[in-house]
Every structure is written in structure tokens, then in C-alpha cells.
C-alpha positions in Angstrom: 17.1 -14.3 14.4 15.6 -11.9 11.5 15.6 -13.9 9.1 14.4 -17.3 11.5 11.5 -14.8 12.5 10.7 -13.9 8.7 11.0 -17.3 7.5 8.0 -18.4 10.2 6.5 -15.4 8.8 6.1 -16.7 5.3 5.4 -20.0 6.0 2.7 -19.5 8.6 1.3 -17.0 6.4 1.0 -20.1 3.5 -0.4 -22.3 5.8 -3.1 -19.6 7.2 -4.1 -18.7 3.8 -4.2 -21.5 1.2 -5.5 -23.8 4.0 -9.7 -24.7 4.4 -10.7 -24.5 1.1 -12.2 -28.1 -0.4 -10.1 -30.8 -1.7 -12.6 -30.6 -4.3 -12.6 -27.6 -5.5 -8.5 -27.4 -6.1 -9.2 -30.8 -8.1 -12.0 -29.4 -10.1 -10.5 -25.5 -10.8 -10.3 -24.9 -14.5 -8.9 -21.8 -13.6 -6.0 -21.0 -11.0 -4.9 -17.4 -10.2 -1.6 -16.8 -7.8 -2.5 -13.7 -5.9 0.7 -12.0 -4.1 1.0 -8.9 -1.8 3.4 -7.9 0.7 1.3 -7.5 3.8 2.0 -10.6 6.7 -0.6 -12.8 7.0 -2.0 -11.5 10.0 -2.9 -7.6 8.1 -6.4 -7.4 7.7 -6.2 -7.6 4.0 -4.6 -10.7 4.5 -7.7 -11.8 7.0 -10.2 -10.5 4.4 -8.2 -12.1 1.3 -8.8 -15.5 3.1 -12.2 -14.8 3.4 -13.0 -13.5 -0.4 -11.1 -16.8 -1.7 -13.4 -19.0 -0.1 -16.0 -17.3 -1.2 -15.3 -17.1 -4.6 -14.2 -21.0 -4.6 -17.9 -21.5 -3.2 -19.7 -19.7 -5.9 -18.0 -21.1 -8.7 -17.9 -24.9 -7.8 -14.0 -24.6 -7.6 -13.7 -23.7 -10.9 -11.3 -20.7 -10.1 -8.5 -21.1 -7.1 -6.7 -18.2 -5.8 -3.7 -18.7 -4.1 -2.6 -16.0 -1.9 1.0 -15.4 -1.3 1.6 -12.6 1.6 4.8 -11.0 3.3 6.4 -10.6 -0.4 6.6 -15.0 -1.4 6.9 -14.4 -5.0 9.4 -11.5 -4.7 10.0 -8.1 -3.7 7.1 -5.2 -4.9 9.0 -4.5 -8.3 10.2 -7.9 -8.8 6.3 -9.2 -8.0 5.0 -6.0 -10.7 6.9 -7.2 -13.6 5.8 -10.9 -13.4 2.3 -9.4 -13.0 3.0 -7.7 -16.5 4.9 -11.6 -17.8 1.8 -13.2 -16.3 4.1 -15.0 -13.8 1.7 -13.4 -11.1 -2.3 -13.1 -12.0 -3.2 -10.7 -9.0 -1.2 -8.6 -7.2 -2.3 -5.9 -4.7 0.0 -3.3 -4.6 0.4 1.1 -4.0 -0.1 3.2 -5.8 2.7 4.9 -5.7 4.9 2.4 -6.4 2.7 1.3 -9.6 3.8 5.3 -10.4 6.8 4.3 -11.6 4.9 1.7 -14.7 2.0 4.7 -14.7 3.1 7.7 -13.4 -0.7 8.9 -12.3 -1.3 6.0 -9.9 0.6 8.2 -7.2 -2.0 10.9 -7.8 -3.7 10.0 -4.6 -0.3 9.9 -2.6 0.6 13.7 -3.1 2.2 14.9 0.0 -0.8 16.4 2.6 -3.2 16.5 0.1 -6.1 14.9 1.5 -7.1 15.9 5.0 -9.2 12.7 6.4 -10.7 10.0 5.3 -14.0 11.3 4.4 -12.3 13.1 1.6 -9.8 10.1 0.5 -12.9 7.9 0.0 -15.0 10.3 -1.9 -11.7 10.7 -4.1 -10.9 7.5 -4.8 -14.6 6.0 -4.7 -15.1 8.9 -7.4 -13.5 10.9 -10.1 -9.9 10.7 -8.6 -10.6 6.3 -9.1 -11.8 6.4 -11.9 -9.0 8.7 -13.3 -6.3 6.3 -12.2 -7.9 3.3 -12.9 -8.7 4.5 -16.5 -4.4 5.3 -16.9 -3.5 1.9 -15.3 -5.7 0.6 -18.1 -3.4 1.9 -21.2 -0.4 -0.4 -19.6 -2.8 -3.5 -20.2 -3.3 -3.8 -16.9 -6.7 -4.0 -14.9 -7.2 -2.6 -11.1 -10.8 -3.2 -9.7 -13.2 -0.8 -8.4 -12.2 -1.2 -4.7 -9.0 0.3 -3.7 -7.6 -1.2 -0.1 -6.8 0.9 2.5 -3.3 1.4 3.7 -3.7 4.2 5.9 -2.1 7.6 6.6 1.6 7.4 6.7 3.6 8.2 9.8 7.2 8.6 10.5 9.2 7.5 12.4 12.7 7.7 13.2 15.7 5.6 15.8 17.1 9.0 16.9 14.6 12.3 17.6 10.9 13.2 17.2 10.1 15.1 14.0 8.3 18.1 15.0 9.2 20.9 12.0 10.1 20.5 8.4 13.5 21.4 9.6 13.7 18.1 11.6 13.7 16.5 7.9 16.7 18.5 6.6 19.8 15.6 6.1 17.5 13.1 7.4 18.5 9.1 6.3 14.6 7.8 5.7 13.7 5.0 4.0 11.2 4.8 1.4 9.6 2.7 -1.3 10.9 2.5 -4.1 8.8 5.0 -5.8 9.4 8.7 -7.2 6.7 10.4 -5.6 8.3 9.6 -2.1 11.8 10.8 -3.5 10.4 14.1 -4.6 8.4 14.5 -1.2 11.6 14.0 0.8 14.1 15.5 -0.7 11.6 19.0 -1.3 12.8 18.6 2.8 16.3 18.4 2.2 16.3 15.0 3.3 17.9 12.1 2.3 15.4 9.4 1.2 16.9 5.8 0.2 14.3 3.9 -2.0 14.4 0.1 -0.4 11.6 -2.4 -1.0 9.2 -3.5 2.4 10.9 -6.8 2.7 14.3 -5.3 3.4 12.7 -2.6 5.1 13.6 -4.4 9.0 17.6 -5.1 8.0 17.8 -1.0 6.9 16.4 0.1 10.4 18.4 -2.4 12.7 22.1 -2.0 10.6 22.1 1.9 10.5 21.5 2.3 6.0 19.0 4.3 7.2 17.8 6.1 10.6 13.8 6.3 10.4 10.8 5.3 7.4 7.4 6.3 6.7 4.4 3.8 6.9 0.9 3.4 8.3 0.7 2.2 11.9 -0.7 -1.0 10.8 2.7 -1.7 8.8 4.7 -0.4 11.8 3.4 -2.7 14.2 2.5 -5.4 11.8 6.9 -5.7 10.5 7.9 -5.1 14.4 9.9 -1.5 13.5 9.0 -0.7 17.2 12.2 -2.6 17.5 14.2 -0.9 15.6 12.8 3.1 15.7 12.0 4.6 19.3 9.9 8.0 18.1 6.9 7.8 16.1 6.0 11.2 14.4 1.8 11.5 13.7 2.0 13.7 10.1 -0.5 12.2 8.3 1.8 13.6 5.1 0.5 10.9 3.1 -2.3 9.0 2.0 -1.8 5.3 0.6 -3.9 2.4 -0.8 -3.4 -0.7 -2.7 -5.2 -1.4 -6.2 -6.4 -4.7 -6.4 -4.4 -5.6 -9.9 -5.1 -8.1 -12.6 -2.9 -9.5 -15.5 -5.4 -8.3 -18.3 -4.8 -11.7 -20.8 -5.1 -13.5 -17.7 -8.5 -12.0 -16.6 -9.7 -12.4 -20.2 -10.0 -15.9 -20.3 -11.7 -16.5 -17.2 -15.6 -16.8 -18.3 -17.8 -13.6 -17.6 -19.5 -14.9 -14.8 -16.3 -16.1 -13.1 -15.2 -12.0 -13.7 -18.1 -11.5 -11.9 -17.9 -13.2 -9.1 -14.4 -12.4 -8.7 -14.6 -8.6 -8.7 -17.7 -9.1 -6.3 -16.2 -10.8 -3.5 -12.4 -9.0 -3.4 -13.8 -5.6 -3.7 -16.1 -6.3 -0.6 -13.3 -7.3 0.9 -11.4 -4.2 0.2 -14.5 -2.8 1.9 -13.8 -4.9 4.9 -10.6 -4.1 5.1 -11.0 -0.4 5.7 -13.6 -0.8 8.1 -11.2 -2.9 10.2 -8.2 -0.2 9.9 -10.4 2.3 11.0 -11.2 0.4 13.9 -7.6 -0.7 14.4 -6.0 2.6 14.0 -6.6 3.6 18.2 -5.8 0.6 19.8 -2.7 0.6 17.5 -1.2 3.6 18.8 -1.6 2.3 22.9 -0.4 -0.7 21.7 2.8 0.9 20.1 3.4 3.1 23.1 2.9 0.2 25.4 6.0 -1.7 23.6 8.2 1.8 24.0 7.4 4.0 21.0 7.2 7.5 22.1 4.4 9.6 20.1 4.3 13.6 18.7 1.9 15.4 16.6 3.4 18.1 14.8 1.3 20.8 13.3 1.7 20.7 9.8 1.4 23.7 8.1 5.2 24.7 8.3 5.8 20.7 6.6 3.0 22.6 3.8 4.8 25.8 3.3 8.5 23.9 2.5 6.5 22.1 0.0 5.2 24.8 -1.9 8.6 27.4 -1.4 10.6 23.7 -2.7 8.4 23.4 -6.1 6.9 20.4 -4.9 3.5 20.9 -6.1 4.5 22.6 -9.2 6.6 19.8 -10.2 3.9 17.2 -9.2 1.8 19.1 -11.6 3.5 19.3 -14.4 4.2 15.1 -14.2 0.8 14.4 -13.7 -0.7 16.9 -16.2 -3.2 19.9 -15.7 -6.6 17.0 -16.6 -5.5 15.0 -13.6 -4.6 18.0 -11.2 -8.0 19.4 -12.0 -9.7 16.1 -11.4 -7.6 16.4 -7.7 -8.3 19.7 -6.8 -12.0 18.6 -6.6 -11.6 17.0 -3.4 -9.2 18.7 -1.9 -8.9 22.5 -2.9 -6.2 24.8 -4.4 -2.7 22.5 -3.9 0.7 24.2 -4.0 
């Protein structure tokens, strides 16, 4: 039944988004760009991504077509990076943190309970903290545009108890992605994280591999864990976007105004797509609890204290180096 549910999945999510654009334009496109990202097609970026293709197949006469290929298509996240690098993929919108382990300061923004809202995550990553990353992501010949999507502040959750201390965390089975900075965070709480990608994220929960994950309540509701996990833990330990992420020979040999319009048209709808989180985020939660999820807010400043007692910060800033700590600690204060 998974797998029959997952394969609708994907192929509603091809219909939904390479559907409605002129016959004209795919015949005329001197330029085609496969765009993949591991969102279902129903996630707002996936809504928004619809949108911005059209557009940018209206402005320039057809002569680019994006494809977009949701819910993972082309492969799983690391798979899907290195044909970004091959130029197998063009565009690829993926975390941060998982680009972290190709350029280790991509997961700056994702340091555990660094950022305290989103008033301060979009000044960050609008700002110096962007342009940081973006500048390192650069050096592996790879280019992410301005905009950076929202994926939300990470919950978790968990098939057999609340987590309500740090303590709750200590032998824990959690999934995570397959990223270091989500190894590090865990296992500072004596848990004991196992990196799995998103697709295989549902098989994990329901078989017992692992006994809870960490994700935004958009990705909880949007992949169905509500089926599989019964608590729902509101931490806010992390924050998470995706860069928009271009093969750089690729990019190169689209014409400057084709750049142009390009870059336009997916970073408004990056734009878009954290408007509609925000709104999304409340009715979310009732709509969680309403299919059995039972909710908790833990106060956080004993989760904090284990990080800083476990070397957490400390080793976060020596990987990163002391120029991109100090371009951190502008938005958010004195860490560790």
C-alpha cells in the first residue's frame, strides 16, 4: 500500500506540474532545464514552482522549459546533488544542511536553537548570513539564487513518548537527513540519530529502524508521518531552508536575459512560498491533532544548556571557522 500510495504520488505530481504550459513553447525552447526537489506536489513550493515555470515560459517565448520533478523523481537528495554537479540535473532545490556535506558552511543557518523567530531567520539569510553561504556554495562551481525557500522550524516527533527535557533525547532512535550537522546535534543528546534520505523516511517510521524524526509541520503532514508517529514535540531546535541551486556551466550558456528572467520569477516564488507557510503553519497543527497527533511545547533552555556542556557550539565553530561564526552571531547573539 506504501509504495501504491507513493507511486500516485509521483505521477500525479508530473502530471500537476509539467502540465498547462503551450505546446508551443516546449516546441520552440532552445533551452531546457530539469528542475528536481523532494517536496510532493501539493507543498507550496511545489504550487509556486508551477507558477514561476509558466511564467518564465511566457516571458521568454518558450525559449527556456523547466521541468519540475517533485517527491524525489530523479533520485534521492544525494543521489539528485551529484547529478546537479554531472549536469544530469540543472536545478535542484535542496537544504542547506544537507548541501553541508559538498560545503560544509551551507548548514550555518541550521545550528541547533540559534535563531529564535522568523524575524531574525529572514534578516539572516536576506543579509550577511546569505550572502556568506551563497558566496561558499560559489567555490564548488555551483550557483544558489538570492531567494532562499522556506522549510520551516523543525519539530519532533516520536511513535512512543513526548519529548519534554533533553534527557528525553538520551538513547533515542531518530531519524535524520543525511547531513552532519543533524548527527552532531543529536548525538550532543546522547541520542542515536540514523541519517536516511526523505524518500525512505515513511518505511523507517512504520518498520521500527527508527522510533521518531525531526521535520517542519508542513513535511509531517505533507509525507503522512501522522501515521506512523503519535506525539509531536514543538522545539523549534532548528531552522531550515532550501537554496534554489543551479549547475553553473549549465546557467552559463543560457543568454543574459533568459538569467534574468529566470532568477526573477523563482526567487518571487521563494517569496511566495514563505508567505504561504506562515499562513499554513496554524491550521497545520489543528489539522494534525484532528488526525491523532498529540502536541507539547517544551521549554528549551535545558535542550540549550546540554548543548553547550556537550561541546556542541564549540565544535560547530571550529568547522565553520571564526569569519562565519562572527557573521552568525550578528543576528543572533553570543552562541555556545
Amino acid at each position: 500500500m506504501i509504495l501504491s500510495r507513493r507511486s500516485l504520488v509521483i505521477a500525479s505530481g508530473a502530471a500537476t506540474l509539467t502540465a498547462g504550459l503551450p505546446l508551443a513553447y516546449a516546441q520552440k525552447a532552445q533551452f531546457t532545464f530539469k528542475y528536481a526537489n523532494n517536496q510532493p506536489p501539493q507543498h507550496p513550493m511545489n504550487v509556486r514552482l508551477k507558477e514561476a515555470v509558466e511564467a518564465i515560459a511566457k516571458e521568454t517565448n518558450g525559449r527556456l522549459d523547466v521541468q519540475v520533478f517533485p517527491s524525489n523523481q530523479l533520485g534521492n537528495d544525494t543521489d539528485t546533488l551529484s547529478q546537479l554537479r554531472s549536469g544530469g540535473v540543472e536545478m535542484f532545490n535542496l537544504s542547506g544542511l544537507i548541501l553541508s556535506t559538498l560545503v560544509t558552511p551551507a548548514a550555518l543557518n541550521g545550528l541547533g536553537f540559534a535563531f529564535s523567530n522568523y524575524d531574525t531567520v529572514w534578516k539572516a539569510m536576506d543579509g550577511d548570513v546569505g550572502a556568506y553561504i551563497r558566496a561558499q556554495i560559489a567555490k564548488a562551481n555551483i550557483l544558489a539564487l538570492d531567494k532562499i525557500w522556506d522549510n520551516g522550524f523543525r519539530q519532533m516527533t516520536s511513535a512512543t513518548k513526548p519529548i519534554n527535557t533533553a534527557d528525553d533525547l538520551r538513547g533515542f532512535k531518530i531519524r535524520v537527513p543525511v547531513s552532519p550537522m543533524w548527527t552532531s546535534l543529536f548525538k550532543a543528546f546522547d541520542s542515536a540519530p540514523t541519517s536516511i534520505n526523505a524518500s525512505e523516511m515513511y518505511t523507517a517510521l512504520q518498520t521500527k529502524v527508527v522510533d521518531g524524526q525531526e521535520n517542519p509541520l508542513a513535511v509531517i503532514s505533507n509525507f503522512k508521518l501522522f501515521e506512523v508517529q503519535k506525539y509531536c514535540s514543538v522545539t523549534n531546535h532548528m531552522w531550515d531552508g532550501f537554496w534554489t541551486l543551479v549547475n553553473r556551466r549549465a546557467w552559463d550558456r543560457l543568454p543574459a536575459d533568459i538569467q534574468q528572467i529566470t532568477a526573477k520569477h523563482i526567487n518571487a516564488a521563494a517569496m511566495a512560498e514563505r508567505a504561504d507557510l506562515a499562513a499554513q503553519d496554524s491550521q497545520l497543527r489543528q489539522s494534525l491533532e484532528a488526525s491523532g497527533m498529540v502536541f507539547n511545547t517544551p521549554r528549551t533552555d535545558g535542550f540549550r544548556d546540554k548543548l553547550r556542556t556537550a561541546g556542541f557550539y564549540k565544535e560547530w565553530q571550529g568547522k565553520f571557522g571564526d569569519e562565519a561564526w562572527s557573521v552568525l552571531e550578528r543576528y543572533t547573539g553570543k552562541l555556545g
